[in-house]
C-alpha positions in Angstrom: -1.7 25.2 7.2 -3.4 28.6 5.7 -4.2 27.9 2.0 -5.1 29.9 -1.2 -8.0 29.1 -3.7 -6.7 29.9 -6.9 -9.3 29.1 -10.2 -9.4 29.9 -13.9 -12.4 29.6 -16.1 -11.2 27.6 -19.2 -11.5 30.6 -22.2 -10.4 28.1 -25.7 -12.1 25.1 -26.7 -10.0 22.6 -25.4 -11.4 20.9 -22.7 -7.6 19.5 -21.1 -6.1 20.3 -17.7 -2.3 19.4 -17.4 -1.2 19.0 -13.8 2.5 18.8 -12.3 2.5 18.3 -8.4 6.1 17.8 -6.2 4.9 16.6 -3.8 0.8 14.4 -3.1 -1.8 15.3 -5.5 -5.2 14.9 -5.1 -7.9 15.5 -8.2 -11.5 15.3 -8.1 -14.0 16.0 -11.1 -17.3 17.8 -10.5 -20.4 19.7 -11.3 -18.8 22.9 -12.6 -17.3 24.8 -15.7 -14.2 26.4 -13.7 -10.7 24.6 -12.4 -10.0 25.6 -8.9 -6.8 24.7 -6.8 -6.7 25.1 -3.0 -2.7 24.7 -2.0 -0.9 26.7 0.5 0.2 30.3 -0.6 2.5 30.9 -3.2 3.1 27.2 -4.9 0.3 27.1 -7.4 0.6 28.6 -10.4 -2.5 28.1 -13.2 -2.7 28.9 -16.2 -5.3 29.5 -19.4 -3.5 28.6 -22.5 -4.5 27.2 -26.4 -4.0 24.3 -25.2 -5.9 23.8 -22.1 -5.4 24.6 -18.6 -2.0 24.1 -17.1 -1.8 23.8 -13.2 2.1 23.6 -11.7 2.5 22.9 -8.0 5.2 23.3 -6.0 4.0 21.1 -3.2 0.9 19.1 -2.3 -2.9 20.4 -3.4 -5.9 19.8 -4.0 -7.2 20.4 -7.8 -11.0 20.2 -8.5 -11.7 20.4 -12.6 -14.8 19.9 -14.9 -16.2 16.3 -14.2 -16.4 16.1 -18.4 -12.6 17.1 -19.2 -9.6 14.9 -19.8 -6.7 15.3 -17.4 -3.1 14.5 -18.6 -0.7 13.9 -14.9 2.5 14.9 -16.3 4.5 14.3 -13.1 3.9 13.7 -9.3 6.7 13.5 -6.8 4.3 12.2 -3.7 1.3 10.1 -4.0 -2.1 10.6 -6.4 -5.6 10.2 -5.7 -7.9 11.2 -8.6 -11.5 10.4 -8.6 -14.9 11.3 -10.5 -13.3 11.8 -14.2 -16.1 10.8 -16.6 -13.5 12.2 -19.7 -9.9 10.5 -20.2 -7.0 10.4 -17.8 -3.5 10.0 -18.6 -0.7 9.7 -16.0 2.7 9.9 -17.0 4.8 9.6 -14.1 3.5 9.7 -10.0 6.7 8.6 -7.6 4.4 7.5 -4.8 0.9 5.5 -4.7 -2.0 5.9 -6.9 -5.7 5.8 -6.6 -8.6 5.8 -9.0 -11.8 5.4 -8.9 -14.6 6.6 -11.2 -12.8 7.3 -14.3 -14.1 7.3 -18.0 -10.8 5.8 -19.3 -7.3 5.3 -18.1 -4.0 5.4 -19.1 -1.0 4.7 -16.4 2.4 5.2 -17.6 4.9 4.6 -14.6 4.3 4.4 -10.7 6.8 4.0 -8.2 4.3 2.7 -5.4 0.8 0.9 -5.0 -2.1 1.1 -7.5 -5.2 0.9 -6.9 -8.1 1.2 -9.5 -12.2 0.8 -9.1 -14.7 1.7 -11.6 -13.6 2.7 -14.7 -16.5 2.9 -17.8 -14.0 1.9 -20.5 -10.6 0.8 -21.1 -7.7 1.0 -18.5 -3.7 0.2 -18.8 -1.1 0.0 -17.0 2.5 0.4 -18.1 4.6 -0.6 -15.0 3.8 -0.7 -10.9 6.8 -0.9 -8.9 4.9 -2.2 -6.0 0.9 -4.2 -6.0 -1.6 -3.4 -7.8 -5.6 -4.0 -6.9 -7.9 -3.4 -10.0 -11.8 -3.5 -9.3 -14.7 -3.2 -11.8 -13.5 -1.9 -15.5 -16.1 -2.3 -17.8 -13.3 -2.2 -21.0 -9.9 -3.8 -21.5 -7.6 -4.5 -18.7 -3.8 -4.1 -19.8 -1.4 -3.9 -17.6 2.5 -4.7 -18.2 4.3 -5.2 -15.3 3.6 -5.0 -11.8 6.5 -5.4 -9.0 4.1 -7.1 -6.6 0.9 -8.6 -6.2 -2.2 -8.2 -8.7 -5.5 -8.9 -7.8 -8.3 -7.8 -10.1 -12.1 -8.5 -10.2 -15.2 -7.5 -12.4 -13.4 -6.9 -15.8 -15.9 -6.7 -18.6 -13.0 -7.0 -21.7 -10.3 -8.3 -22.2 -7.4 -9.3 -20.0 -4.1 -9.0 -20.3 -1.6 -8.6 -17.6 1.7 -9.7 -15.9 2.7 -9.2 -12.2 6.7 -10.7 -10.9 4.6 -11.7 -7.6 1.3 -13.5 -7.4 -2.0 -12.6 -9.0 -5.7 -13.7 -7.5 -8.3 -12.9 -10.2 -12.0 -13.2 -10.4 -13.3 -13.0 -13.4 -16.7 -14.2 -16.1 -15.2 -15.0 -19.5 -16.8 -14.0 -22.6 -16.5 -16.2 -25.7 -14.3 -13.6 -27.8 -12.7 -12.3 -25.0 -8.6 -12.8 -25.0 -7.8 -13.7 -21.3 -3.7 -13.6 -20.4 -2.5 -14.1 -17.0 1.0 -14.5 -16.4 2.2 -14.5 -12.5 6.0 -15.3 -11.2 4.6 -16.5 -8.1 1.2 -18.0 -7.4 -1.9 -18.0 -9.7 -5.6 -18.6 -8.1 -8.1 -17.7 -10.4 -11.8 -18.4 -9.5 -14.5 -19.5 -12.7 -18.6 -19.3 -12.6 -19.1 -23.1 -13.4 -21.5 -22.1 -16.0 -19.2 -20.5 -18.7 -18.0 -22.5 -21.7 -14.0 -22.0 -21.9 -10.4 -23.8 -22.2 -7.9 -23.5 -19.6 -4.3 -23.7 -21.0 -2.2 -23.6 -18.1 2.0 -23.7 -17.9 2.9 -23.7 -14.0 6.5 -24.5 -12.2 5.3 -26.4 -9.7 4.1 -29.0 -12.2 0.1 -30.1 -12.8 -2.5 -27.3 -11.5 -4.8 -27.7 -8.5 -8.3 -27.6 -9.6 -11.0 -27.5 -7.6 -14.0 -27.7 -10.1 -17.8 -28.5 -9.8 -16.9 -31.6 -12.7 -14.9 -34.2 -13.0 -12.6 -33.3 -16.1 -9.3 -33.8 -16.2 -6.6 -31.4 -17.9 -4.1 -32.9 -21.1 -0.6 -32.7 -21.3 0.2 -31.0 -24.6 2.8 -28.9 -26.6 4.6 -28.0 -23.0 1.1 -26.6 -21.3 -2.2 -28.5 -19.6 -5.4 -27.6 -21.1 -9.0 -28.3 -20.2 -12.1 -27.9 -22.0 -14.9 -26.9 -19.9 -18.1 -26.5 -22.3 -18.7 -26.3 -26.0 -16.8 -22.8 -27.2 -16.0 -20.3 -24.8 -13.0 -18.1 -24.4 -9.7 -19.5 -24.5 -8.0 -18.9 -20.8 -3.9 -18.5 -21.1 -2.9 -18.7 -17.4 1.1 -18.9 -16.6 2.7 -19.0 -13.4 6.7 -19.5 -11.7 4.9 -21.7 -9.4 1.5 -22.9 -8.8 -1.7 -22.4 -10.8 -5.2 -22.8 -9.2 -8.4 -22.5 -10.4 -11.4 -23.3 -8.6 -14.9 -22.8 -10.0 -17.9 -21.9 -8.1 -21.9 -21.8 -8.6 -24.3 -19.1 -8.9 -21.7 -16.7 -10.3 -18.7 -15.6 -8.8 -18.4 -13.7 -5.6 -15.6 -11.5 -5.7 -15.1 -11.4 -1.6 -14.9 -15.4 -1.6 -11.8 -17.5 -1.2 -11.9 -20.6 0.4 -10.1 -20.9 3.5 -6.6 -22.3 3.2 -5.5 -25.7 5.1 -3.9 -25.4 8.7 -0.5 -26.0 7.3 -0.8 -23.2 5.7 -2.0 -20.6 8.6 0.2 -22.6 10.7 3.2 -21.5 8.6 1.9 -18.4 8.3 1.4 -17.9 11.8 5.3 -19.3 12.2 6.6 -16.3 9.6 4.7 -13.6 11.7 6.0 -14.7 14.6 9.5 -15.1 13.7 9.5 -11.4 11.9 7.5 -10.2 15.0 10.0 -11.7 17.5 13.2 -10.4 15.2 11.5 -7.2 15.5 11.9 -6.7 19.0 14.9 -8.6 19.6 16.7 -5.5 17.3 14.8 -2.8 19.5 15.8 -4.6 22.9 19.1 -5.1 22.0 19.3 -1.2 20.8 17.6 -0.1 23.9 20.2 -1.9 26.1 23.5 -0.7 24.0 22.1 2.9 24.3 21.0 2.3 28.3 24.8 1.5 28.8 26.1 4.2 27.0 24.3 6.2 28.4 25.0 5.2 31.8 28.9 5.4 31.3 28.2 8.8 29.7 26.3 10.5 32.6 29.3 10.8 35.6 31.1 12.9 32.8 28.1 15.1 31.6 26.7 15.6 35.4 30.1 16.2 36.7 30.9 18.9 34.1 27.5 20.8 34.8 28.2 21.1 38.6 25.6 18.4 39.9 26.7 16.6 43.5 27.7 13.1 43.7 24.7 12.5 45.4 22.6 14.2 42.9 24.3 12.9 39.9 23.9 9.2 41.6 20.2 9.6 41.8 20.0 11.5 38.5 21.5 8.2 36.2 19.8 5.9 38.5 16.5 7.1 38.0 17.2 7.3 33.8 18.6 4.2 33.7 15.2 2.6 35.5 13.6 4.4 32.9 15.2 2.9 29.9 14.9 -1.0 31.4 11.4 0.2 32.1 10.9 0.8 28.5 12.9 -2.6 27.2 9.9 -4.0 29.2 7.5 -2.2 27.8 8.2 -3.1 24.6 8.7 -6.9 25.5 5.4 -7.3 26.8 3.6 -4.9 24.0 5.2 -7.4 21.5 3.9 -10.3 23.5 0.1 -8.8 23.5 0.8 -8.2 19.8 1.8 -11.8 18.8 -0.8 -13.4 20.9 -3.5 -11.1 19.2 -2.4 -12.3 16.0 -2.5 -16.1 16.9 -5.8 -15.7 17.8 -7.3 -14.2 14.9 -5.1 -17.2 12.8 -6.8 -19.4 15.0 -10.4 -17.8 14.3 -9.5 -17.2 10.5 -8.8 -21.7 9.9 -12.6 -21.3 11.0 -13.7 -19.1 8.8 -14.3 -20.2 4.9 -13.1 -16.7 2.8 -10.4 -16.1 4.7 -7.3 -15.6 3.0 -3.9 -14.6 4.7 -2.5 -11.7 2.9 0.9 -10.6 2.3 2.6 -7.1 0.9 5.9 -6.6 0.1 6.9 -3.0 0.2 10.2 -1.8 0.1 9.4 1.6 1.7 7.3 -0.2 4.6 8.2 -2.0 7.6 9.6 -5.5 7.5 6.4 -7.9 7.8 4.2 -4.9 7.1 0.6 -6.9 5.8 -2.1 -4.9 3.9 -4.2 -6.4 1.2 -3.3 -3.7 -1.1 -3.5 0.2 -1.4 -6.5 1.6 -0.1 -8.7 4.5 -1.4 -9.7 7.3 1.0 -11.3 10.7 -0.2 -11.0 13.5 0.2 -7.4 13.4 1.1 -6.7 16.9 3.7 -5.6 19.6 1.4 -1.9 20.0 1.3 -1.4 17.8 3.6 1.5 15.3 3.0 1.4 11.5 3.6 3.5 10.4 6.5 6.1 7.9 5.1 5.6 4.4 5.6 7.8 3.0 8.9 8.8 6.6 9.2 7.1 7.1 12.8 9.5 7.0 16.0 8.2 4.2 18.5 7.2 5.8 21.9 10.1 4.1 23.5 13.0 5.7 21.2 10.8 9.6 21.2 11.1 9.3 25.1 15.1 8.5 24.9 15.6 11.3 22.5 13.7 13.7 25.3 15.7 12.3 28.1 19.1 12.8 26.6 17.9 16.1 25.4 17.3 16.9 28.9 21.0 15.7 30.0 22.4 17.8 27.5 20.6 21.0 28.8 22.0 20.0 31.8 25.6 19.5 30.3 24.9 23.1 28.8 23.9 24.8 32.5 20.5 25.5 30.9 18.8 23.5 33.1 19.9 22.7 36.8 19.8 19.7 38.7 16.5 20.1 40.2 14.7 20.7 36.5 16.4 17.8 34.9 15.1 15.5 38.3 11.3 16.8 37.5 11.9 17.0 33.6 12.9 13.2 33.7 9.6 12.2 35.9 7.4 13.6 34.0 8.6 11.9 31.3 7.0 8.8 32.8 3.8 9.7 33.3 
């Protein structure tokens, strides 16, 4: 796609870029005095005003701005990715997924998708996340409000404050004054150094918590919560969770990588689940394959007859696409096969492995049984170039029916003859 460079030098004081994007945005600070916008030709518009530097784009683009400047994301109807801001961001409004990484402070108002954050030198909120969030590495406060999915945060060097409807895995070092507020409506696994002074009060559905601590102390029942003095002083730890709370504390500080591998009951139901959806999967795309293969079949005396083909010819012609289509319900049989025998394998290597922890991501816009640990942070994203939707791609199998029924209907049309349709319909199959 041919782009345009379009930049501004900032003439006031006011050292603020305002960006609008409608469709994926992606912002990067750097070594210069200038803001610069590379988007394809004719949807950017920037301008130099009192106020700061206003950049409106039409569709995706890439925006590179004054490492030292703040940056205010008024709206983004795609995803984000801004990196390399050592001045405040604040994003009001971004449809898709975010990404941060090397921000001086950060302020998130509302994001439809995944969030991802790493490295930020001071304070970082978050107002709402409709889907996970992963949060790496703040050296201030970490607030964040409500999250539709799955938190996991590590390496936060204030306080903590946060709330996810799904579970939440945290790794953190309190500090005596710190406050500390995890509330999770799933699953809470939090992992301690065993060195830190602290109290645990802990409020869980499932009943007592699991914890798996280098002492023997046992937690109290009191005023509706356990609690469990680890140390003289300390910070005071309010963890709450719709089902099960775990804390497990570990020597020589905490590695953020390290979970300890869950029980085979666990990767045995796991495996189960993946199966199942896997199996379902193909079951639905067999069972689509094979209504289309006989409509199509009853469909092809009519659409041959009517474009002149020979009983002969129009004999061969449906016998040889209707080979192809239970070729391709094959196909995908033994594809899905390979696929859930790969994934036994690596269960089976993963019960052997300590730090192994099976995963799960629910995203409304993905696949059913789509996994990923969270959103993941690649820059630069190519300039103007949007993000395929997730579970948006056509399998092989269905692209290749679409071509051959495309063919038959050239055929129906007298656009292609007999002959051309035969060859068309073989080289599909290569």
């Amino acid at each position: 796609m041919n782009e345009e460079q379009v930049g501004v030098s900032n003439g006031s004081e006011v050292r603020l870029v305002r960006v609008t994007a409608g469709g994926d945005l992606s912002l990067r600070g750097e070594d210069r005095s200038d803001v610069r916008v590379a988007a394809a030709p004719h949807t950017a518009v920037i301008q130099d005003t009192d106020q700061g530097v206003d950049v409106q784009l039409k569709d995706d683009g890439c925006l590179a701005v004054p490492a030292g400047w703040s940056v205010e994301v008024l709206a983004v109807a795609g995803d984000a990715a801004i990196r390399g801001l050592a001045g405040s961001l604040q994003v009001a409004s971004v449809a898709g997924d975010l990404a941060l990484a090397e921000i001086g402070s950060a302020e998130v108002a509302d994001v439809g998708g995944d969030v991802a954050i790493h490295a930020v030198a001071g304070d970082c909120r978050v107002a709402r996340a409709a889907e996970d969030v992963t949060v790496a590495q703040v050296a201030g406060a970490l607030t964040i409000e409500q999250v539709g999915g799955d938190l996991r945060l590590a390496g936060i060097g204030g306080d903590v404050v946060v709330s996810a409807g799904g579970d939440i895995r945290a790794v953190l070092e309190p500090e005596g004054s710190r406050t500390y507020r995890l509330e999770a409506g799933a699953d809470l696994k939090l992992r301690i150094p065993e060195t830190s002074p602290m109290l645990l009060v802990m409020r869980c559905g499932s009943g007592q918590p699991k914890l798996r601590l280098t002492t023997a102390a046992e937690p109290e029942f009191s005023e509706g919560a356990y609690r469990l003095r680890l140390g003289e002083g300390g910070a005071v730890l309010d963890l709450v969770a719709g089902r099960r709370i775990v804390v497990q504390q570990v020597g020589e500080g905490v590695r953020q990588s390290a979970w300890e591998a869950p029980d085979a009951v666990q990767l045995e139901d796991a495996a189960t689940e993946a199966a199942r959806q896997v199996g379902d999967r193909v079951a639905t795309l067999s069972a689509e394959l094979v209504d289309r293969l006989t409509r199509l079949s009853s469909a092809l005396p009519r659409v041959l007859a009517s474009a002149g083909v020979s009983d002969d010819e129009a004999e061969r012609i449906a016998h040889q696409a209707e080979q192809s289509l239970e070729r391709a319900v094959e196909r995908v049989r033994r594809q899905t096969e390979r696929t859930v025998g790969r994934l036994e394998r690596r269960l089976e290597r993963a019960e052997q492995r300590s730090g192994f922890a099976f995963g799960r991501r629910r995203h409304a816009r993905g696949a059913p049984g789509h996994a990923h640990p969270g959103p993941a942070f690649h820059w630069p994203p190519s300039a103007g170039a949007r993000a395929q939707p997730r579970g948006a791609a056509e399998t092989p199998t269905a692209s290749s029916e679409a071509e051959r029924l495309a063919i038959l209907r050239l055929v129906e049309a007298k656009q292609l003859t007999a002959a051309e349709a035969e060859r068309l319909l073989a080289a599909l199959e290569d």
